[in-house]
C-alpha positions as CSV (number, residue, x, y, z in Angstrom):
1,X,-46.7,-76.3,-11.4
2,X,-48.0,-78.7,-13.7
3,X,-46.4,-79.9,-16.9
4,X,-49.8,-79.3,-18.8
5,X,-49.3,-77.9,-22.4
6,X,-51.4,-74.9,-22.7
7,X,-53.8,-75.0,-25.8
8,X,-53.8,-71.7,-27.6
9,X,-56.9,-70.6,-29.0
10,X,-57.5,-70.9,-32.8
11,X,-58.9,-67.7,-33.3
12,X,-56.7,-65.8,-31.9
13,X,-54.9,-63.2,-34.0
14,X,-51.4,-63.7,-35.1
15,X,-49.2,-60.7,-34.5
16,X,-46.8,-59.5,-37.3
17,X,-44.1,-58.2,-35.2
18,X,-41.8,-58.0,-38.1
19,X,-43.9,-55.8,-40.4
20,X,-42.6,-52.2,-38.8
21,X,-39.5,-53.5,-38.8
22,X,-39.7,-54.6,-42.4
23,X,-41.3,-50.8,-43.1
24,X,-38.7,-49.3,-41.5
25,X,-36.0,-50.7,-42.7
26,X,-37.6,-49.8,-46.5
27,X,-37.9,-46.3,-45.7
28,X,-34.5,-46.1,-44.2
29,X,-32.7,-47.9,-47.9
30,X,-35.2,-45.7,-49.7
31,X,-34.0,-42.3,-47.7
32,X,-30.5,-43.3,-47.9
33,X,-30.6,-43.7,-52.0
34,X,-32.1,-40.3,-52.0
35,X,-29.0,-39.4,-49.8
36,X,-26.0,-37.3,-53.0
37,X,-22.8,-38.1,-52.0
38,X,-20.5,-35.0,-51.5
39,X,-17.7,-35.1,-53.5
40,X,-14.5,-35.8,-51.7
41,X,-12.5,-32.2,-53.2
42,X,-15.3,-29.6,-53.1
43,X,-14.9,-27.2,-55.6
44,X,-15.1,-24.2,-54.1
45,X,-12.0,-22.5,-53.4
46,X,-11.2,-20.1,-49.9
47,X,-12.0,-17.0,-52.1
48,X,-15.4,-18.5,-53.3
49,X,-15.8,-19.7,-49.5
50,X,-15.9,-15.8,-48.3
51,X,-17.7,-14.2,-51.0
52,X,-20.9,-16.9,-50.5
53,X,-20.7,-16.1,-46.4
54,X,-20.4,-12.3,-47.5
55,X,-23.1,-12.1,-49.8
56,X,-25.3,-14.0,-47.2
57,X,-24.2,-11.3,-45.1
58,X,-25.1,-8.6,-46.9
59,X,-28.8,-10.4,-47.5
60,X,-29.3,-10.7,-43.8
61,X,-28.5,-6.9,-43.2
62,X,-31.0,-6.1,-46.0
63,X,-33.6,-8.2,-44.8
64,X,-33.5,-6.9,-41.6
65,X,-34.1,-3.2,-42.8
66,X,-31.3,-2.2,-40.3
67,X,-28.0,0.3,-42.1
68,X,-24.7,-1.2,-42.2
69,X,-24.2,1.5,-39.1
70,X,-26.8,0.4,-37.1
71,X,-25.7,-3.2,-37.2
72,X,-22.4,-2.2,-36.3
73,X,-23.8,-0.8,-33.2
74,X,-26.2,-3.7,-32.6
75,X,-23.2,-6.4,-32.8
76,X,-20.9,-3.6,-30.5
77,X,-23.5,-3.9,-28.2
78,X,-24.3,-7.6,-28.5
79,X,-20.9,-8.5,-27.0
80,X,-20.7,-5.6,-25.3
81,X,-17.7,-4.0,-26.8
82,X,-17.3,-0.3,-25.9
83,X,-17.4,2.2,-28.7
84,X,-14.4,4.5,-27.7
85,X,-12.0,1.2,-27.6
86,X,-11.3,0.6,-31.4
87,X,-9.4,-2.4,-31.1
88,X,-12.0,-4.5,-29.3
89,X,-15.1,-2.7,-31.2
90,X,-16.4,-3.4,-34.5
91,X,-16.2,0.2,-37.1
92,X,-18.2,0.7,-40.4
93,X,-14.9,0.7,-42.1
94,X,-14.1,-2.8,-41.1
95,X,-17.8,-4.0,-41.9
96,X,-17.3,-2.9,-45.1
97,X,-13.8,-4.7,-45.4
98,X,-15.6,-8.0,-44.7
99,X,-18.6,-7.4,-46.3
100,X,-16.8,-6.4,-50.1
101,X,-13.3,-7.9,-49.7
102,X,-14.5,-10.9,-48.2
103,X,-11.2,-12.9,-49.0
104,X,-9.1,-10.2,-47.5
105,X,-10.7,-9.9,-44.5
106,X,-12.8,-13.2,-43.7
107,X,-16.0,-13.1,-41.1
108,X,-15.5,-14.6,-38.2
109,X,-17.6,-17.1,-36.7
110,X,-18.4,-15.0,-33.8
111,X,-19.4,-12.2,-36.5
112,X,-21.4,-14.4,-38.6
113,X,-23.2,-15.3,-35.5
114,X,-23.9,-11.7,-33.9
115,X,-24.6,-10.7,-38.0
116,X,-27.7,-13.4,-37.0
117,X,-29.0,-12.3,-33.9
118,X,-28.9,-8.6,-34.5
119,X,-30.5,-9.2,-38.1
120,X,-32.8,-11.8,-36.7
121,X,-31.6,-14.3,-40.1
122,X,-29.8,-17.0,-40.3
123,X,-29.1,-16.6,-43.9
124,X,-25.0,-16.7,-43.1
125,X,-25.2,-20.0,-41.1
126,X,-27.7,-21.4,-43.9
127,X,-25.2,-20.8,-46.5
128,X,-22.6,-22.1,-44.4
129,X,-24.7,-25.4,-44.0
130,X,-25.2,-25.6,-47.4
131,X,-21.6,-25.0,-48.3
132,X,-21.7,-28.4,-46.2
133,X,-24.1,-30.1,-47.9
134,X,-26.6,-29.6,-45.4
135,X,-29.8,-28.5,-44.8
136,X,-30.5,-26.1,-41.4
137,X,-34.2,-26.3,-39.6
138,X,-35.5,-24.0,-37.6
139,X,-36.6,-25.3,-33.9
140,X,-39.7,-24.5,-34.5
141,X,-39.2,-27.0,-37.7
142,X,-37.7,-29.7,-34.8
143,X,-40.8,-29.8,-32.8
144,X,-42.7,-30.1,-35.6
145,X,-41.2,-33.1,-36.8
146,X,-41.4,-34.4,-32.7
147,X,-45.2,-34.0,-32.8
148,X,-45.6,-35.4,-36.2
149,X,-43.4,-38.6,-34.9
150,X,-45.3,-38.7,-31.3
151,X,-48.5,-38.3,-33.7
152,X,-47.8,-41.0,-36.2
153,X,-46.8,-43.2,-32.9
154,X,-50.4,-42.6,-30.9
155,X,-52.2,-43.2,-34.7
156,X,-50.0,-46.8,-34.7
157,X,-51.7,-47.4,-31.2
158,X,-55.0,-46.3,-31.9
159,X,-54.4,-48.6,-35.1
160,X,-53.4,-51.9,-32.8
161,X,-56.1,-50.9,-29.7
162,X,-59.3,-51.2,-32.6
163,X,-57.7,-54.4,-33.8
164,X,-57.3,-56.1,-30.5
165,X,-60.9,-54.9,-29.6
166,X,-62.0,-56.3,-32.6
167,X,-60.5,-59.6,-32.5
168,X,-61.7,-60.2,-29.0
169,X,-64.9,-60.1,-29.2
């Protein structure tokens, strides 16, 4: 091969390969400053804990337009828990329990999350999330934000096809 230096054209575009980077790295400070730090000692106590989960409880069963009965028979029947054995089975009397002595008798996790499919909410694991600091999307929500990021990506290539066209004519 010969030792020939190419000669680059003069009109040829410079490429700015640092400018996403550079953008990206400005939304990224910009998001993170938005970003409240959670205080170390949150505030609320195990009493205040059970009430918020109960309360979203209680929304999620009123939302759904079901009685406290019929969601008693909808989460018996979600895990498949036979009505005549009352160990195993969840009663109205015990719904109650959790629903208005919340820091007596504490919801499970596995309640909170048959309370959610049978009532079609999510209104307990929201507040739980938010208890946290958090925010909770929807998968619907998710692909959302994947088109939108797939849509902003084909946009940036549409964006660098034109300017390559353009500059090589």
């Amino acid at each position: 091969m010969s030792k020939k230096q190419k000669c680059l054209d003069n009109r040829q575009m410079a490429l700015d390969f640092d400018q996403p980077i550079q953008v990206y790295t400005r939304l990224r400070e910009e998001l993170l400053q938005d970003i409240e730090p959670q205080p170390e000692n949150p505030e609320y106590l195990y009493e205040e804990c059970c009430i918020e989960v109960a309360v979203a409880a209680k929304k999620a069963i009123r939302a759904s337009g079901l009685s406290r009965e019929q969601v008693c028979d909808a989460v018996n029947g979600y895990f498949g828990w036979p009505k005549d054995d009352k160990r195993k089975s969840l009663s109205i009397h015990m719904l109650n329990n959790h629903l208005c002595k919340p820091a007596e008798y504490p919801l499970t996790a596995a309640l909170i999350h048959a309370i959610d499919r049978v009532t079609g909410s999510q209104e307990p694991l929201t507040t739980l999330a938010e208890l946290e600091g958090a925010r909770m999307i929807t998968g619907d929500e998710v692909r959302k934000l994947a088109l939108g990021k797939i849509d902003d990506a084909l946009a940036e290539l549409q964006k660098l096809k034109r300017t390559f066209r353009t500059h090589n004519k």
